[in-house]
C-alpha positions in Angstrom: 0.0 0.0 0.0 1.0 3.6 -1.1 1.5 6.9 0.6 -0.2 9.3 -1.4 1.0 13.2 -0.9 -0.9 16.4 -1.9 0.9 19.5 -2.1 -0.8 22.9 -2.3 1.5 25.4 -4.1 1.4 29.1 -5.5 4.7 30.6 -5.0 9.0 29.0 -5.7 7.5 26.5 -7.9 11.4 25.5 -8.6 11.4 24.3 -5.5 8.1 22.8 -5.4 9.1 21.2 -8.7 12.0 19.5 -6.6 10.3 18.2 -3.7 7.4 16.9 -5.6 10.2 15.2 -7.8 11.5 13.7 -4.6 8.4 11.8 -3.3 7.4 10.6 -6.4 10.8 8.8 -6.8 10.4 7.8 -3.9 7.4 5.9 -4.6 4.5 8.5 -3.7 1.7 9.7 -6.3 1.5 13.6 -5.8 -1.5 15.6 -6.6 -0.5 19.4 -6.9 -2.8 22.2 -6.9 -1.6 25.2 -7.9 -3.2 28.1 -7.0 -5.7 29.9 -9.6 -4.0 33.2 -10.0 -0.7 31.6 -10.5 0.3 33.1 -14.2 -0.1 30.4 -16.6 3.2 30.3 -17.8 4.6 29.6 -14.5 1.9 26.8 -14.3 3.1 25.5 -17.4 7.0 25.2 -16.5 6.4 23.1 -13.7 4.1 21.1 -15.8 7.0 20.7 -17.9 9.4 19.9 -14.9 7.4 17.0 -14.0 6.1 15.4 -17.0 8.9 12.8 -17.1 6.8 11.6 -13.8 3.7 9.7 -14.2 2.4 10.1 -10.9 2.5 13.3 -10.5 -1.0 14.8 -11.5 -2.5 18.2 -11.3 -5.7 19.4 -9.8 -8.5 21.6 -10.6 -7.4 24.9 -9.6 -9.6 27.2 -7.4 -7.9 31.3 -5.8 -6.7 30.3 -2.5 -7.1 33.3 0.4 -5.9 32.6 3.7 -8.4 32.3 6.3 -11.3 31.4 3.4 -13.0 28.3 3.0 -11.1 28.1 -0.8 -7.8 26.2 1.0 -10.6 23.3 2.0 -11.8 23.5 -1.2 -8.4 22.9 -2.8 -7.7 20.5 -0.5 -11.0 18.7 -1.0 -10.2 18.5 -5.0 -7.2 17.4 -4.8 -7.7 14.2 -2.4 -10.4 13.4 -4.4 -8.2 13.1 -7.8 -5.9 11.1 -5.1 -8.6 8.7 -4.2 -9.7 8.1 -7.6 -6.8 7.6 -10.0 -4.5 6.2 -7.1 -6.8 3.1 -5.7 -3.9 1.9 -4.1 -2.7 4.4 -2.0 -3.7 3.8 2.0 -2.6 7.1 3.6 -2.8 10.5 2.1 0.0 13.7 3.2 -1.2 17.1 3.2 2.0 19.3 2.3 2.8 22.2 0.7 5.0 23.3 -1.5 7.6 24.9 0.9 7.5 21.8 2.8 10.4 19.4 2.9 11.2 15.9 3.7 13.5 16.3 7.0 13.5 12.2 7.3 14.3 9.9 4.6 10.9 9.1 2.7 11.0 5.1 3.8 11.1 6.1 7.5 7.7 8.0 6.8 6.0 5.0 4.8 7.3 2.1 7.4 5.8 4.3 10.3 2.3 4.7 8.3 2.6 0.4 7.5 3.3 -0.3 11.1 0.0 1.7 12.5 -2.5 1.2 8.7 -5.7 2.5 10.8 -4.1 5.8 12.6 -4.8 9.2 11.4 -2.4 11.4 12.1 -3.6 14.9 12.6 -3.5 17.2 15.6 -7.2 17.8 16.3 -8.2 19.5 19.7 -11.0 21.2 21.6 -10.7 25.3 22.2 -11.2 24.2 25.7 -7.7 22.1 25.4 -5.3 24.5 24.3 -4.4 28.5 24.7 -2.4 28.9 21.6 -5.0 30.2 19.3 -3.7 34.1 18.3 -6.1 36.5 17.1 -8.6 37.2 20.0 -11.5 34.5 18.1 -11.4 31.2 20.3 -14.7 29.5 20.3 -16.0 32.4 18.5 -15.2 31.3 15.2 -17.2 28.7 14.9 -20.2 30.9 16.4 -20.0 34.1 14.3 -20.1 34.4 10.9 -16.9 35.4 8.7 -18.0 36.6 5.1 -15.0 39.2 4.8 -11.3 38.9 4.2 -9.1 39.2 7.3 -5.9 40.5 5.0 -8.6 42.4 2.5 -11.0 44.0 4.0 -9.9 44.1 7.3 -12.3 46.8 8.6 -15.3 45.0 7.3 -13.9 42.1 9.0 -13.7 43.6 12.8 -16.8 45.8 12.1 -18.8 42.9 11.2 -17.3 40.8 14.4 -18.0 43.6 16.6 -21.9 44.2 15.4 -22.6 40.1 16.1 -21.0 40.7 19.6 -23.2 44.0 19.9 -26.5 42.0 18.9 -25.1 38.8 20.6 -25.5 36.6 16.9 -24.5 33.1 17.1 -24.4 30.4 14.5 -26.1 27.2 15.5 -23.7 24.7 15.0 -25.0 21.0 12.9 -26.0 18.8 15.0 -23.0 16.0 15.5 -20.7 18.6 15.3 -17.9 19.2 18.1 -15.4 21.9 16.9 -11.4 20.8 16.4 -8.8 22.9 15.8 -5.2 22.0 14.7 -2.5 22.2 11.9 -3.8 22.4 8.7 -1.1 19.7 8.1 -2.1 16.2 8.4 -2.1 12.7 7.0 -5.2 10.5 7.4 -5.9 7.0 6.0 -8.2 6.6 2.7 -10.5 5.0 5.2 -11.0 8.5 7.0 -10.8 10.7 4.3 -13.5 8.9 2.1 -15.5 9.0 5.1 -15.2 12.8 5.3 -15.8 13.5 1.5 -18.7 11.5 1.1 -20.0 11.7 4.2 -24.4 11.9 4.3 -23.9 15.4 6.1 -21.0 17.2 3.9 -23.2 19.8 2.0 -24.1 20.9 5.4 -20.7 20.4 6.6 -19.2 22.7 3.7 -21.9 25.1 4.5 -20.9 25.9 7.9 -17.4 25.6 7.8 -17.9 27.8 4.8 -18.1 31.1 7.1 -15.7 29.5 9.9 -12.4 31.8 10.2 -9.2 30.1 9.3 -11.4 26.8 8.2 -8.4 24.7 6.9 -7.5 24.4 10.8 -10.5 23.1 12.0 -12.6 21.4 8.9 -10.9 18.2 8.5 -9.9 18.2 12.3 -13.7 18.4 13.1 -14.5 16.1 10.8 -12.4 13.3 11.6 -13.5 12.8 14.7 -16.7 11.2 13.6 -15.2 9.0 11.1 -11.6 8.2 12.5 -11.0 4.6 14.0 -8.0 5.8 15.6 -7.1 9.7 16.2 -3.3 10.5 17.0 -3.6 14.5 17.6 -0.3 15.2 16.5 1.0 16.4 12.9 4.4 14.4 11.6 4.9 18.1 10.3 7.3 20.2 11.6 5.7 23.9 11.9 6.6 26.4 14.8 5.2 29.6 15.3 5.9 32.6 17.1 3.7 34.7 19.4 1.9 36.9 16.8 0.8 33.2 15.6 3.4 34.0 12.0 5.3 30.8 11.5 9.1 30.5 11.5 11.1 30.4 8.5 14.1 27.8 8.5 17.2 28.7 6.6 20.5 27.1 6.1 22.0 27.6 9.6 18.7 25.3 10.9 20.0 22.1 9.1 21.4 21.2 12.8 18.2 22.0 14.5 16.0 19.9 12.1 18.0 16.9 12.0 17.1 16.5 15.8 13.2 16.7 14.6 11.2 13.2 15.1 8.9 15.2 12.3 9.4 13.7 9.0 8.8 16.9 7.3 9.4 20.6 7.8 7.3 23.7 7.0 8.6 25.8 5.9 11.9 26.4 4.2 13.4 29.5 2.6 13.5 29.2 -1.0 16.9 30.6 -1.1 17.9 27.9 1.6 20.1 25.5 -1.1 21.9 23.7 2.0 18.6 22.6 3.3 16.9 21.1 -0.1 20.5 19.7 -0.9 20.7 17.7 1.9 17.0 16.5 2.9 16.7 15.8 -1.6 19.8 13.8 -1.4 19.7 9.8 -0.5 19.9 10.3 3.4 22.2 8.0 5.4 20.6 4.9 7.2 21.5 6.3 10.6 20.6 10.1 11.8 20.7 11.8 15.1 18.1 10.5 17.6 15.4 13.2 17.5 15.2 15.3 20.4 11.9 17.8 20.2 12.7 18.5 23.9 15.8 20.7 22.7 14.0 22.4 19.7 10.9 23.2 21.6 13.6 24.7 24.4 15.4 26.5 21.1 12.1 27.9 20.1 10.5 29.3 23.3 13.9 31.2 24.3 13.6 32.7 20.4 10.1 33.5 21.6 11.1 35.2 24.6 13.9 37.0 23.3 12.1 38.5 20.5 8.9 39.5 23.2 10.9 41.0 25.6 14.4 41.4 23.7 17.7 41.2 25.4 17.7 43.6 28.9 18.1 47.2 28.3 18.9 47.0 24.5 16.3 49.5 23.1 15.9 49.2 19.4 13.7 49.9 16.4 12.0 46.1 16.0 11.7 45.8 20.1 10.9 48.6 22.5 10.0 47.5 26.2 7.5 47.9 27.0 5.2 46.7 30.8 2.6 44.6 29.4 5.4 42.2 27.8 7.6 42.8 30.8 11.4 42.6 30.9 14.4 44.5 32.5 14.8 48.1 31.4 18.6 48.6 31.9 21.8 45.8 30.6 23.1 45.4 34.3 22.4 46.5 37.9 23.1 50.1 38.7 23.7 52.4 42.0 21.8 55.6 42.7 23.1 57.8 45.3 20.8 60.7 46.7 21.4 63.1 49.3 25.0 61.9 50.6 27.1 64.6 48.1 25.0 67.3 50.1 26.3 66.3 53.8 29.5 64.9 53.2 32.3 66.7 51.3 34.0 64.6 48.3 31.6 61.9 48.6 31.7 60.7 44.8 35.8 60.4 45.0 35.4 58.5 48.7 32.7 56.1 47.2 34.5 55.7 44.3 38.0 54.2 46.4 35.9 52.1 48.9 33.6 50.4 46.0 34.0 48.4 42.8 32.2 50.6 40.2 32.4 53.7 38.0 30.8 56.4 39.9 29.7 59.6 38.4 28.2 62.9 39.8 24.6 64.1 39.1 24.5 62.8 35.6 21.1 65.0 35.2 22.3 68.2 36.5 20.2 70.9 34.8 23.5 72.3 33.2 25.5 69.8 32.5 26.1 65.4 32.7 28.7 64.9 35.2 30.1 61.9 34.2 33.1 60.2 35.9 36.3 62.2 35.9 34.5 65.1 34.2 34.2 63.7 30.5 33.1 65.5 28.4 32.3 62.4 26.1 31.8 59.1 27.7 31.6 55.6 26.3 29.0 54.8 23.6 29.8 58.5 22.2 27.2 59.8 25.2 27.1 63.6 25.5 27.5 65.9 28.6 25.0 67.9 26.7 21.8 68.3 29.0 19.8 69.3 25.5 20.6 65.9 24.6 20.0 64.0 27.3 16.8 65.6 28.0 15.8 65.0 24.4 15.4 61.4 25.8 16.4 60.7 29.4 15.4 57.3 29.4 17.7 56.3 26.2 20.4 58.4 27.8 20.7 56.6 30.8 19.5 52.7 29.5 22.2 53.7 26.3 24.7 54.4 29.8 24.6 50.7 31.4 24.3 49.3 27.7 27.6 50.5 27.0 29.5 49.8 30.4 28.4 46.2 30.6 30.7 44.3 33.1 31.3 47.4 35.4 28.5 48.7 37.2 27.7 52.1 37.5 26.6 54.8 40.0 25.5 57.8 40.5 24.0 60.9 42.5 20.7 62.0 42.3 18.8 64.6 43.7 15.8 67.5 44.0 17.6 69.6 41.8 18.1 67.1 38.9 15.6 66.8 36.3 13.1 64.5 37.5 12.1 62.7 34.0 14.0 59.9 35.0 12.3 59.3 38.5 9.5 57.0 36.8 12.3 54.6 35.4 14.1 54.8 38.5 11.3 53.8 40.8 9.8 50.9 38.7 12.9 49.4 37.0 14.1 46.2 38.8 17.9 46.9 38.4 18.5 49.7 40.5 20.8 49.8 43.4 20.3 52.1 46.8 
């Protein structure tokens, strides 16, 4: 029995020429759609490209819009050209065509052999999981979503926002208990028969028709009524970060995916000619043992770093900010007030009997007195009080920044300018 793949493509057809050359020499009929407002010439190169290949067939092509019920209906084509002309194919890959083979393609079909009556799709309740991005939860299956998010997004959050006002909700078919997971999946010819000619699928398609992001949740629904054996996991490889975008792997991930027990990847860089080279190639008999403990480690410190950034490095792409949390200066820091005023050459005494760089008031009204009386001090920082008042937050996170590994101090008082006082009160770093 065959593994049959379908792979949904409208964009590096060059590449999706390549990996849909890969499974079918590996054994795999493939059923490409191509997306309808791909150019015809484009769709006829990788016509050409494949034609050598005798199970590699195209489907009808329908416009494909994210979040729209037109990826299910691509998706519903092509498996059933798959079922059809391929009789003898038992299990049946949803890919696309970014998606690569991490694993050799005969670890993939000896899994599927050794478990013929598993579907492999990650199907969950909204009540199961938190990870849905985008504010709709359990309301996507209630409301009604005739608008483009990407398009026409005003229409869209008008129209979600009048159904919340009048307190609309969709009645749901009877049977019906709502799944969400990665679009991804592989499910048996058993299942997926089931699911396309299934008593109930006009109504099905009907409902799912103005469901938001549908090609996560119509075949995930659906299987649940028709699946001997469920195993709510994808054998894709797709991470996302917190805005819910997925991740891009490039040539400098080849590492990181060989530890995947995923047998594919979504998705890879076009440009990534390590990556295709190596998975496209005859892979060796023995790999590294997958470890999806590291990668999901790997992938929530990425997370974490790009949400609240590195401490005290302010930049254009990450600004703290309190509602994502995160330190607001590079290092600890010392602030001084009130001793310079009572005892005479406190800054030169504090600076002999402790291990740090300590400055005067370093926002004087006239002047920043740094350390020694610079009048420039490391990182190109001013004594220029019109500077550092321009932005006395930058001023004095761009400070510790730039003197990492020697920590800092300084006095401050009444008769400084106060701007700072916020940042000084709330920031966890500072020193008394």
């Amino acid at each position: 029995m065959k593994l049959g793949v379908i792979l949904l493509c409208h964009t590096a057809l060059d590449r999706a020429a390549q990996v849909a050359r890969h499974w079918a020499v590996a054994g795999c009929p493939v059923v490409i759609h191509l997306d309808l407002r791909v150019a015809e010439v484009d769709r006829a190169g990788l016509a050409a490209a494949l034609a050598d290949l005798p199970d590699v067939r195209f489907s009808p092509r329908v416009a494909c819009e994210w979040g729209t019920f037109s990826l299910v209906e691509a998706t519903i084509m092509a498996a059933g050209q798959m079922l059809s002309q391929f009789p003898d194919v038992a299990h049946v890959y949803l890919a696309s065509g970014s998606c690569v083979p991490i694993r050799p393609v005969r670890d993939l079909q000896a899994h599927l052999a050794a478990q013929p009556d598993t579907d492999f799709i990650e199907s969950v309740t909204t009540a199961d999981v938190g990870w849905t991005v985008g504010g709709l939860n359990k309301e996507r299956f209630t409301l009604r979503f005739p608008f483009s998010w990407k398009r026409q997004r005003r229409l869209f959050d008008g129209y979600v926002r009048l159904q919340r006002w009048i307190g609309f909700q969709r009645r749901i078919p009877a049977g019906i208990v709502p799944h969400l997971g990665s679009q991804w999946w592989c499910l048996t010819r058993r299942s997926l028969e089931a699911i396309l000619s299934h008593p109930q699928r006009a109504t099905h398609d009907r409902y799912f028709r103005r469901v938001w992001i549908p090609d996560e949740s119509y075949f995930q629904t659906l299987v649940r009524q028709v699946a001997t054996r469920v195993e709510s996991r994808s054998l894709t490889l797709s991470k996302f970060d917190f805005q819910g975008r997925p991740y891009m792997f490039y040539d400098d991930h080849l590492h990181l995916l060989r530890l995947s027990e995923a047998y594919v990847a979504r998705k890879i860089w076009p440009s990534a000619d390590l990556l295709y080279r190596t998975f496209l190639a005859d892979q060796p008999a023995s790999l590294p043992s997958p470890n999806p403990g590291k990668i999901d480690r790997l992938f929530a410190k990425a997370t974490e770093r790009r949400v609240k950034g590195r401490p005290g490095l302010f930049m254009q792409s990450r600004f703290p900010t309190k509602l994502r949390g995160g330190n607001q200066s590079a290092a600890p820091y010392g602030v001084v007030e009130g001793f310079a005023a009572l005892f005479e050459d406190f800054p030169a005494w504090l600076a002999r009997a402790v291990d740090a760089r300590v400055h005067g008031h370093l926002f004087a009204p006239d002047r920043v007195q740094f350390a020694s009386g610079e009048a420039v001090f490391k990182g190109g920082l001013s004594d220029s009080a019109t500077l550092r008042d321009y932005d006395p937050r930058s001023f004095l996170t761009n400070l510790i920044w730039n003197t990492r590994g020697e920590t800092q101090c300084f006095q401050f008082g009444p008769a400084d300018v106060q701007d700072i006082a916020c940042l000084l009160y709330t920031s966890p770093s500072p020193r008394d």
